[in-house]
C-alpha positions in Angstrom: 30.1 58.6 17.2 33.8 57.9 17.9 33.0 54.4 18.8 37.2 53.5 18.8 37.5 55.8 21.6 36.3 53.3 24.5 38.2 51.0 23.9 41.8 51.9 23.0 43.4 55.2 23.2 43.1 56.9 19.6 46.7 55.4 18.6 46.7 52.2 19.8 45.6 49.4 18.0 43.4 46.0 19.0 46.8 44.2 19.3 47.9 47.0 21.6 50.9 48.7 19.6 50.9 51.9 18.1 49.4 53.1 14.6 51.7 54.3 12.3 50.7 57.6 10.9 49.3 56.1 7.9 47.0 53.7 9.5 46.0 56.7 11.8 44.8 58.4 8.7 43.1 55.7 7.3 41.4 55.3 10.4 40.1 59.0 10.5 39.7 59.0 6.7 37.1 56.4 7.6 35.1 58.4 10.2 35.0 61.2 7.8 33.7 59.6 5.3 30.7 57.8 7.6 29.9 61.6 9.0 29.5 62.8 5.4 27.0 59.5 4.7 25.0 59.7 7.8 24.9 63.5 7.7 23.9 63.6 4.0 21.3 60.5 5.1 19.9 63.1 7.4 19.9 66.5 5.9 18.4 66.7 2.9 20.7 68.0 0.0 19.1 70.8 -2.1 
């Protein structure tokens, strides 16, 4: 699920320095968003 996590350490990016805070929430704004899809793939709404 949180694929980034092996790796980097959640604030680091590929090139090695840290995320500033808005690419950090772009970054989880992301995984949120993919949840809500593969969850609402899964469960069926109604």
């Amino acid at each position: 699920m949180f694929r980034f996590l092996k790796d980097d350490t959640p604030e680091e990016g590929d090139d090695g320095r840290e995320l500033s805070k808005v690419e950090t929430r772009a970054a989880m704004e992301i995984v949120v968003q993919d949840l809500h899809y593969q969850l609402s793939e899964k469960v069926p709404v109604g």
